[in-house]
N, C-alpha and C positions, 0 to 999 in steps of 0.2 A: 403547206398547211401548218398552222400554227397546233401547240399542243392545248391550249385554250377551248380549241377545237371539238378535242375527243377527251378530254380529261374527267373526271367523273368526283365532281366538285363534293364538301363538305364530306373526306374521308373518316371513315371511325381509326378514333388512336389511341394507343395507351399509354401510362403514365413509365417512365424507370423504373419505379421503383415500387410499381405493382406488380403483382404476383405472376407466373405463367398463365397459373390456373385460370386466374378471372383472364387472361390476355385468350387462351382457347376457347372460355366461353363465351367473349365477344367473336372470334372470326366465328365458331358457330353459328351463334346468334345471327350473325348480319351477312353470313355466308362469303366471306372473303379468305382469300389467305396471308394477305400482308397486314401489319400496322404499322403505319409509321409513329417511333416513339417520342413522346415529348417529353422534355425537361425545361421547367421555368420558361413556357412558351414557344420555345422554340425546338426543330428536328434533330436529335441527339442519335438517332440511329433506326435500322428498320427490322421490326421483328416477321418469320414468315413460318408459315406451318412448319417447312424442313427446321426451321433451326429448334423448333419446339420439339420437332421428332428425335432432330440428332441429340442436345440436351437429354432429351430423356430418356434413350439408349444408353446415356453416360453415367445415370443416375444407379445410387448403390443399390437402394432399394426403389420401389415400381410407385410406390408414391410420393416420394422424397420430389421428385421434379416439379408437382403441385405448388410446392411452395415458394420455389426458387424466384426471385427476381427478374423482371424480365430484361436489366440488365446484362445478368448474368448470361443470357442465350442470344441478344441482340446485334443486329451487325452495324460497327459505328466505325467511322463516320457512316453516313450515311449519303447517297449519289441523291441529289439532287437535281432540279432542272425546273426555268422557269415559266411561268403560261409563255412567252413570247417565241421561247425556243423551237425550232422546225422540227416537224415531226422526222426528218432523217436524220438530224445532228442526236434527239434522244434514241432513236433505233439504234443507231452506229454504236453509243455509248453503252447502252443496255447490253447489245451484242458482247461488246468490249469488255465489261464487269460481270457478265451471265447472271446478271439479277432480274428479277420476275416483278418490278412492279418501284415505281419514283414519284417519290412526292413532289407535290411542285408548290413552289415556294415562292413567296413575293416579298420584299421586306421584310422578310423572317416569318412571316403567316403563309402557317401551310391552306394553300387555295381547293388545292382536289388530288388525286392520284392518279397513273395509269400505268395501267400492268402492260407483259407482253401482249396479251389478246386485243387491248386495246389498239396497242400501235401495228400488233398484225392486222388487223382489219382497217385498219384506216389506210395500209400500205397497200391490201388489196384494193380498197376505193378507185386509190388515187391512179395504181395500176390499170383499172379497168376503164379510166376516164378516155374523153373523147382522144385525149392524144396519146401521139406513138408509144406502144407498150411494149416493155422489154417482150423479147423471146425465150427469156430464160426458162429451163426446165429443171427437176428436180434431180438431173445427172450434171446441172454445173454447179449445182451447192454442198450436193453429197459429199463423204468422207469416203472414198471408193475404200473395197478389200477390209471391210470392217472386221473386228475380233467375233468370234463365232463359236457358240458350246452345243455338244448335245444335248437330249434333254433328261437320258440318263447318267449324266455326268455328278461326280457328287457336288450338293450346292458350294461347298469350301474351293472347288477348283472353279468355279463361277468369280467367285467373291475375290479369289486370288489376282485373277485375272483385274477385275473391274479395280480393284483394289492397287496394282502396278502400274498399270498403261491409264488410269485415272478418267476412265471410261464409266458414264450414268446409264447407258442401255447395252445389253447384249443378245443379240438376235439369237434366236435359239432356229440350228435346222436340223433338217436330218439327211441321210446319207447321201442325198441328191441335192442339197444346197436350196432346198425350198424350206420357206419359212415355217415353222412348226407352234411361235409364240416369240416373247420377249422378255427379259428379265432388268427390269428399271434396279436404280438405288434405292429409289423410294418403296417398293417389293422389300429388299434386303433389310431394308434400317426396320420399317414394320413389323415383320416376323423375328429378326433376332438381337437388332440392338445396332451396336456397336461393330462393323466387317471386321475389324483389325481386332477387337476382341473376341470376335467366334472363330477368328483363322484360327487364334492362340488355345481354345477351349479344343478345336479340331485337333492341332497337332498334340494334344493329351489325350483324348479321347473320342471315342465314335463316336459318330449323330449320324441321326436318320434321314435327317433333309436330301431330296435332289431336284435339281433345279425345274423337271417338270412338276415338285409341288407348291412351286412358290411362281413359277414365271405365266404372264399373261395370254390366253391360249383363247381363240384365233387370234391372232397377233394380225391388224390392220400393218399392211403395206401400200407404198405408192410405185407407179411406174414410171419407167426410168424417164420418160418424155412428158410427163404431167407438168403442164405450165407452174414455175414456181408460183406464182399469185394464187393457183389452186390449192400447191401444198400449203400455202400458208393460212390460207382460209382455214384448212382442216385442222391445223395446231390453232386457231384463234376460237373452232368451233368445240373444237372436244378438249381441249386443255393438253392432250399426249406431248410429252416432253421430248421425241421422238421416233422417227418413221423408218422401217427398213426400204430401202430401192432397190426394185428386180426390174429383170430383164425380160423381153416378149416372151421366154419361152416360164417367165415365173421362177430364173433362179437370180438370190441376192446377189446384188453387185455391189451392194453401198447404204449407206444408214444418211441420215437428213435431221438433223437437231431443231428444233426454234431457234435456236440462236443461230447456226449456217444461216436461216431463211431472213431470220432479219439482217446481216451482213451482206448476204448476195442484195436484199431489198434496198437498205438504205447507201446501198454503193452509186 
């Protein structure tokens, strides 16, 4: 399958050297979360909600980000990929870079975009086609023996955690290893800014935070034998950035990213 295919032609973009502001009130506006950025025509870099968030974690004051550049938070260069290109060669790459969404480019004019969701479902398609379909499950992509917090843990020894091991979800259980909820980066950067600047606020002084008031509660899990084409559906379908894997009796054994699901897919 070519990505011409599934690409989702005549992307909204913004300019370098326009503002955040107007850059959030386009993905708003038109409901996306990526732009790719243009300078004098052509793709200079891609901006996405996270880097809007992390920018303005970083910001001195809570409106100062407003104005900033959407240079200033952009990610350049920028991955590429053209209508021609097979929809596995972009999966494998997306996988490879962990980015959420590639312009696609022809002579320098950008043609359309496509995000993960997109290439996830197209992978499921082609999975589900009249011929031989992997048997893959959602226990040959997982990260078995994932990192694991209570949910009265203080949120700083959450952050600490996520914060070392360089880990974006942390299954939250409780004493018998069943799932209780989930605590994303995207959770962390929304409520308090900056992880490596509230560890630092932490170790000068209390806060009240703990990670059951920020982490996501019932926390969707898959099981450990769910055909991967399923899991993948379900990250194409609800956008989650990750899934805990349990076992017949319902205790975690392992966590499942979008991005595993696209590397197990386009292998």
């Amino acid at each position: 399958m070519k990505i011409r295919e599934i690409m989702r032609p005549g992307p909204v973009t913004i300019g370098e050297t326009d503002s955040l502001g107007a850059a959030q009130r386009a993905m708003s506006r038109s409901r996306v979360r990526h732009l790719p950025v243009i300078s004098e025509g052509k793709v200079v870099g891609m901006l996405s909600e996270r880097d809007i968030l992390l920018t303005r974690s970083r910001a001195e004051r809570d409106d100062d980000w407003w104005t900033m550049t959407v240079h200033d938070a952009m990610r350049a260069p920028a991955q590429t990929a053209g209508p021609d290109d097979s929809l596995h060669e972009v999966a494998a790459r997306m996988a490879a870079y962990k980015i959420g969404a590639m312009p696609i480019v022809e002579r320098g004019k950008v043609l359309g975009i496509v995000t993960v969701s997109d290439v996830l479902d197209a992978e499921v398609r082609e999975a589900m086609a009249p011929a031989p379909v992997s048997a893959a499950t959602a226990a040959d992509a997982m990260t078995p023996f994932p990192l694991t917090i209570a949910a009265d843990a203080p949120l700083a020894e959450a952050v600490a955690l996520m914060t070392a091991h360089h880990v974006r979800h942390l299954p939250i259980v409780n004493g018998h290893s069943t799932i209780v909820g989930i605590l994303s980066e995207r959770d962390v950067r929304t409520a308090i800014g900056d992880p490596v600047e509230y560890l630092d606020l932490f170790n000068r002084a209390s806060t009240r935070y703990r990670v059951r008031d920020l982490m996501t509660a019932p926390a969707a899990s898959v099981p450990f034998d769910k055909p991967l084409r399923d899991v993948a559906r379900s990250f194409a379908d609800t956008h989650i950035g990750a899934l805990p894997v349990v076992d017949k009796f319902g205790a975690l054994i392992g966590i499942i990213s979008y991005v595993d699901a696209l590397r197990a897919l386009a292998a």
